[in-house]
N, C-alpha and C positions, 0 to 999 in steps of 0.2 A: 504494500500500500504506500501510495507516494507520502510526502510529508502533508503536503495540501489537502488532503482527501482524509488524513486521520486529524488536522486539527481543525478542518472546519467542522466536527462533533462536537470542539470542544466550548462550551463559552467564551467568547470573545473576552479578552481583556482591555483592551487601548487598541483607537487605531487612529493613526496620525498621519495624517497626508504630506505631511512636509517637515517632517524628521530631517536631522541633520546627524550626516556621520560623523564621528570621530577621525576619520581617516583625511588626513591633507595630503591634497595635491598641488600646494603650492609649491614657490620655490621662493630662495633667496633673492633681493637686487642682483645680486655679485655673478650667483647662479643664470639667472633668468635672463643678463646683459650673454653671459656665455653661451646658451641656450641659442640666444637669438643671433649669434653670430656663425653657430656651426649650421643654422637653419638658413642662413643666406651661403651658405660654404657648401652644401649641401644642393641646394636649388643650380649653384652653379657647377658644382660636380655631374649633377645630373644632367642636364644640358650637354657638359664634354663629352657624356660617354655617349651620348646620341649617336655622337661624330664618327665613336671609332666600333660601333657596332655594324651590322650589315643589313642591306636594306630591311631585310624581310625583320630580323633581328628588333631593327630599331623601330619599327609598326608596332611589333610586337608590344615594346616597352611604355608605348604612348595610348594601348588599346586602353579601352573600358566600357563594360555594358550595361547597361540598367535590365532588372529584374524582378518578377513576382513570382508569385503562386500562382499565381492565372497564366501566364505568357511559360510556366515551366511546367507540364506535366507531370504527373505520375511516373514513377523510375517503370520501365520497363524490364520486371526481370530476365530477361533474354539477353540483358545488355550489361548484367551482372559479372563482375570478373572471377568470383568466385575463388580469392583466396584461399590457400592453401586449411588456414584455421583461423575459428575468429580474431579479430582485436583485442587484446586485453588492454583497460586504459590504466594509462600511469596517469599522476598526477604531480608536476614539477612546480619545483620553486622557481621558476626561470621565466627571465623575460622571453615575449613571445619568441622575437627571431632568433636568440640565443636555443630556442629549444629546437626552433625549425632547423637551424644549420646544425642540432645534433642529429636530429632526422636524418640530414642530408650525409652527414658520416659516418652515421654506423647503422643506417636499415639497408637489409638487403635487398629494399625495392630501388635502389640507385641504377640507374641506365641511361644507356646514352637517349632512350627510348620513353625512359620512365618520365613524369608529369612532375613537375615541381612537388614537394609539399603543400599544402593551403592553410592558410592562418588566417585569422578572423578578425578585421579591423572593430572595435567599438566606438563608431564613429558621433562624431556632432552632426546630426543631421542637417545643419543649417550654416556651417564654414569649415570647405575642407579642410583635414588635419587640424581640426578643431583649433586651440591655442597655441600652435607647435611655431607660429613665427614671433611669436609674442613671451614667449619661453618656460609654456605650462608643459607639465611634465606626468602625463596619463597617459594609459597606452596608446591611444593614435596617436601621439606627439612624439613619443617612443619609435615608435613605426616610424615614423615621417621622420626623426634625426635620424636616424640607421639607412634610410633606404631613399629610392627615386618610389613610391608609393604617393608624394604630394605631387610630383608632376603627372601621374594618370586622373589623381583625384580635382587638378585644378581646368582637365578637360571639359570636366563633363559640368551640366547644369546644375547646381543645390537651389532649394532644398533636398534632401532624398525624401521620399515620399515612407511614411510609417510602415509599409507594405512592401518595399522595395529594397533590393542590395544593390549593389554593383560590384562587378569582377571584375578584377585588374590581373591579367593572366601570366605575367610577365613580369616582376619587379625584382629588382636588384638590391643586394643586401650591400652598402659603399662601406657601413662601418660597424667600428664593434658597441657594445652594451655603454650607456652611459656610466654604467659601474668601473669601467674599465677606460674611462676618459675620453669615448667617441673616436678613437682611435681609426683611421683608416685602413681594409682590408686589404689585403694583396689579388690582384686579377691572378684567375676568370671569380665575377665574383657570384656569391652563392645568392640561385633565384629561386623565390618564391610564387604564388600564386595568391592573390589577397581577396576577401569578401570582406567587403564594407557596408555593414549593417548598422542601426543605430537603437539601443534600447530603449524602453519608454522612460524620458525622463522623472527621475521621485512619483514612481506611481503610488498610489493610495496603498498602505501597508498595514495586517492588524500584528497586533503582537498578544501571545499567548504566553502565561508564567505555568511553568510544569516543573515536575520533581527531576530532579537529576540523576535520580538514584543513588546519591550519597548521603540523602536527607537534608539534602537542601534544594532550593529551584534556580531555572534559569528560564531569561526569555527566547521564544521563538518566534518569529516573524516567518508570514508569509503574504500573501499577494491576497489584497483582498478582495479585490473585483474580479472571480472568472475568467470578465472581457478582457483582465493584464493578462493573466497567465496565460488565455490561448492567441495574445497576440504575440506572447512570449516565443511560444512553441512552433509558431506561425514561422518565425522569424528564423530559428533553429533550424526547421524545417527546410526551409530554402537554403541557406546555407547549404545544408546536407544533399540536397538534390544540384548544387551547383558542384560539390565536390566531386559527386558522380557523375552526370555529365562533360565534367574535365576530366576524367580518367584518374580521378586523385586519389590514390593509396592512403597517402598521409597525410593527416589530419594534426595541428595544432589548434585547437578549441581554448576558450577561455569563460572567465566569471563575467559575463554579459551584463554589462549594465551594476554589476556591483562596488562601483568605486563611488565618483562623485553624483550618479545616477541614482542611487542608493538604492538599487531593486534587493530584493529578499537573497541574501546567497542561497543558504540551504535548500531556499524553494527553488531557486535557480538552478541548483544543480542536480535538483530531482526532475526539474522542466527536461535538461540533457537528458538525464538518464532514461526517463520516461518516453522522448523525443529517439533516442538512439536504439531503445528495445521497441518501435514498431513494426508491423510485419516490411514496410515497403521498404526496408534496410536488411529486411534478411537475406541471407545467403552468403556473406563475409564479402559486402562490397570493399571495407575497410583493412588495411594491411599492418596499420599505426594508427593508433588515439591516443595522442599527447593534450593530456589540460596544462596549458602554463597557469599558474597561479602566484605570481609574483607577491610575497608576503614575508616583511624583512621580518617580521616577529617569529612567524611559522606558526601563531597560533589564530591566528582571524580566518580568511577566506581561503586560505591554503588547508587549514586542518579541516575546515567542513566541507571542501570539495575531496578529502581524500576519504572523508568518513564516508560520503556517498557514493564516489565512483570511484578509489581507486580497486583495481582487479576487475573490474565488472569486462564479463566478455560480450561484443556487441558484433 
């Protein structure tokens, strides 16, 4: 039984529409002037490698597509790749592209042949790369110092529409983790595949007080209007049928909307888990399910996505 489904039995405790997390995503002046200078160093990186890619290469890098549920089908299982054994998901402490280029080194779906990884932009739906030239520091600003992912997304029209992703099929990983000072990669550099989705911003949340089982209690939150969670799963969902229609083994997923969006982790991560065990994903479309869960503590959004999904085979 998902968590949603066993705590709406329970009496409501509190529900507050406009809760404010604990979690900052600011930065420093000092930081945020740095920020904003590897975002112009960046923008112009991108541009050079235009130059020295090859034609068809460099199309590639500049694509982007708008997407629904309406305009993308049902998977057709005939089109299944039918992996060897399911997915087992791990659940990493790692920034996103930091986990894709481990992907990219030690699964044995690597080929000259094989499809990038695909990772999951959690986008602002309403300015590409969200605050990323401005010098905020959440994972699409993340994505966007690491990579040429702002020059696909300054392609295309915003707002993204609530219903809609976009693929960017082609993007190039320039540098390393801000942990590690933005550092510059060495060429060929490592490419990804991105879905840039946006989750609903501070949706309406109740919160439930339960027993812990140590004889004390804790709260749980989850999504308190229906209409969030299945637009949640709505959104999950295309992702997931855009992975398959790209021929994408490997998957980098993440905590949707639980940072400065403040959606429900725990609920969020039973939306995945829920969204990942349907029937139109069976037959081991997937070869790698990596959650990056970025969480310097290791005890907030990283230990409750590992509570729910880590091992789970999909």
């Amino acid at each position: 039984m998902s968590l949603h489904k066993y705590f709406s039995k329970l009496p409501k405790q509190s529900t507050n529409q406009n809760a404010r997390s604990s979690t900052r995503h600011d930065s420093d002046p000092d930081q945020r002037e740095q920020l904003r200078r590897i975002a112009s160093q960046t923008t112009r990186l991108s541009r050079d490698l235009l130059q020295d890619l090859s034609p068809s290469d460099a199309q590639k890098a500049q694509t982007i597509t708008r997407h629904t549920l309406d305009t993308l089908r049902r998977l057709d299982p005939n089109l299944c790749p039918h992996h060897p054994h399911p997915a087992t998901i791990k659940v990493v402490n790692q920034d996103t592209l930091t986990a894709a280029i481990s992907l990219i080194s030690l699964s044995p779906l690597t080929g000259a042949n094989s499809p990038p990884p695909l990772i999951v932009n959690f986008a602002n739906r309403h300015s590409p790369g969200g605050g990323w030239r401005n010098g905020a520091v959440a994972q699409e600003e993340a994505l966007c110092y690491r990579s040429t992912l702002a020059m696909t997304l300054d392609s295309t029209p915003y707002p993204i529409a609530r219903n809609e992703a976009l693929y960017s099929p082609q993007v190039y990983v320039l540098r390393d983790e801000m942990a590690q000072g933005h550092g510059l990669l060495s060429k060929p550099y490592p490419i990804v595949s991105v879905v840039t989705v946006a989750a609903i911003n501070r949706p309406e949340v109740t919160t439930f007080v339960v027993d812990d089982g140590d004889g004390g209690s804790e709260e749980k939150k989850v999504f308190a209007l229906d209409r969030d969670r299945n637009y949640t799963k709505d959104k999950m969902r295309l992702v997931l049928r855009l992975a398959a229609r790209g021929r994408h083994g490997r998957l980098v997923l993440g905590a949707l909307g639980c940072g400065v969006f403040e959606n429900p982790p725990e609920d969020v991560a039973w939306c995945w888990r829920e969204v990942l065990g349907e029937s139109e994903w069976q037959g081991n479309w997937w070869g790698e399910v990596v959650f990056a869960v970025m969480d310097r503590t290791g005890e907030g959004n990283l230990e409750v996505f590992r509570r729910v999904l880590e091992g789970v085979r999909v």
